[in-house]
C-alpha positions in Angstrom: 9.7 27.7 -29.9 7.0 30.2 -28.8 4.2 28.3 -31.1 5.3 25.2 -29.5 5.3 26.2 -25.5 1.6 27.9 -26.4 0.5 24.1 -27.6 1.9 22.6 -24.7 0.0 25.0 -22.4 -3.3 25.2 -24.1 -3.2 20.9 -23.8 -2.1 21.7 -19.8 -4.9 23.3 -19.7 -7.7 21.7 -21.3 -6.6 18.3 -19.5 -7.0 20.0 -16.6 -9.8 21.7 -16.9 -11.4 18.1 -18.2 -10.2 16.3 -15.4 -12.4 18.5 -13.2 -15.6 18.2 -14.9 -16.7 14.7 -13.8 -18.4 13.7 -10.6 -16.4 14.6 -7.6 -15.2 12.0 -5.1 -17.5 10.7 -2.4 -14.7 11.4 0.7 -17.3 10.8 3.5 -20.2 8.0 3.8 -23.4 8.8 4.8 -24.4 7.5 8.1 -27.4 5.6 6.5 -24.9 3.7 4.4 -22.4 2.9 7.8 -26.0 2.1 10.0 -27.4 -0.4 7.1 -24.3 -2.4 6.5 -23.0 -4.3 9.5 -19.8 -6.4 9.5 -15.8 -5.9 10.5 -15.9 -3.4 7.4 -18.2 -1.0 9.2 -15.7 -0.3 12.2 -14.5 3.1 12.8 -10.5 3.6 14.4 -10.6 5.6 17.6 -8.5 7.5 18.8 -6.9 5.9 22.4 -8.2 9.0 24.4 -11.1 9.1 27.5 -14.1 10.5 26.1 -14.6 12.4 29.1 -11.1 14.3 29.8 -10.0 14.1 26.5 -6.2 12.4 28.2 -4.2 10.8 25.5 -0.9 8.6 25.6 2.5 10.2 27.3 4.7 10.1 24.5 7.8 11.5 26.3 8.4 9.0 28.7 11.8 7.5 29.6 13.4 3.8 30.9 16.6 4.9 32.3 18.6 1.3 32.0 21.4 0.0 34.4 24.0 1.5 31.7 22.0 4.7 31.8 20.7 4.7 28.6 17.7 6.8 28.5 15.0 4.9 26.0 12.1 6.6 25.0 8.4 4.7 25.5 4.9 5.7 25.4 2.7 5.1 28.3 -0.9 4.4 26.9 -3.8 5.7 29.4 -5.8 2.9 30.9 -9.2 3.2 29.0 -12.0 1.6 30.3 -15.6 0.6 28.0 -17.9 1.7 30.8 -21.7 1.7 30.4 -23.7 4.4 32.4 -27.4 5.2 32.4 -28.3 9.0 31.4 -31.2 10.5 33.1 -31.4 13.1 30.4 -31.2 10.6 27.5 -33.3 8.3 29.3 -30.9 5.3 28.2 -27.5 3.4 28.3 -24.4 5.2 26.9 -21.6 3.2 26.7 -18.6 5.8 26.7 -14.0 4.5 26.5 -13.2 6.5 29.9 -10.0 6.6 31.5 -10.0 5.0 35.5 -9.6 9.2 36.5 -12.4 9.8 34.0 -14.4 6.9 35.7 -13.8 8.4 38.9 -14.9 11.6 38.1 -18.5 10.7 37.3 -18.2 8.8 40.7 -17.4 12.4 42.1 -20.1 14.5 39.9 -22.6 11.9 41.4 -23.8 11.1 37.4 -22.1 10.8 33.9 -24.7 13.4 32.6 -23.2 16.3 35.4 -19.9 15.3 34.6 -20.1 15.9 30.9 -21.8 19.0 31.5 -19.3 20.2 33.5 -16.3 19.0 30.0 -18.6 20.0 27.4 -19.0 16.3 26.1 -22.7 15.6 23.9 -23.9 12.1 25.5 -26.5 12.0 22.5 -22.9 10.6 20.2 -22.4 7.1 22.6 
């Protein structure tokens, strides 16, 4: 019984310890390999969130019906593709704001004081 529990642990672990040995997975690409290839494939998921302020979806919102039953909904924030020029950058960045993020860089006068002010890194968009 003992000499038999002994074999199946020293198998355990040799198939472990061979299972480890190879080449380890690739999890991320490199951005060389995303910039060359172009295509649908190439497309990243984003998060629905402003760029700027960071606001997400409202995931605790209620209908309250005629009956009163109270159904649960999500209220998505209204995102905006909105293209400013950076003075710092010297170009275009094209940033997903929200219409309160949008009007915050109206208030800060310029997208680049307004993401100093969140602690956002233009250089990214």
């Amino acid at each position: 019984m003992n000499s038999s529990v002994a074999v199946l642990l020293l198998a355990l672990i040799a198939t472990t310890a061979t299972a480890f040995t190879g080449t380890p997975l690739q999890l991320t690409r490199s951005s060389a390999a995303t910039a060359s290839r172009s295509g649908s494939s190439s497309l990243v998921m984003r998060e629905r969130a402003c760029d700027l302020l960071g606001k997400t979806a409202n995931r605790k919102a209620r209908v309250v019906t005629f009956s009163h039953k109270r159904i649960h909904k999500v209220q998505q924030v209204n995102l905006q593709w909105k293209r400013f020029y950076s003075d710092d950058l010297g170009r275009q960045v094209r940033l997903r704001l929200s219409t309160k993020g949008i009007k915050t860089v109206n208030k800060y006068g310029s997208i680049d004081a307004a993401a100093k002010k969140f602690g956002v890194d233009l250089a990214k968009y």
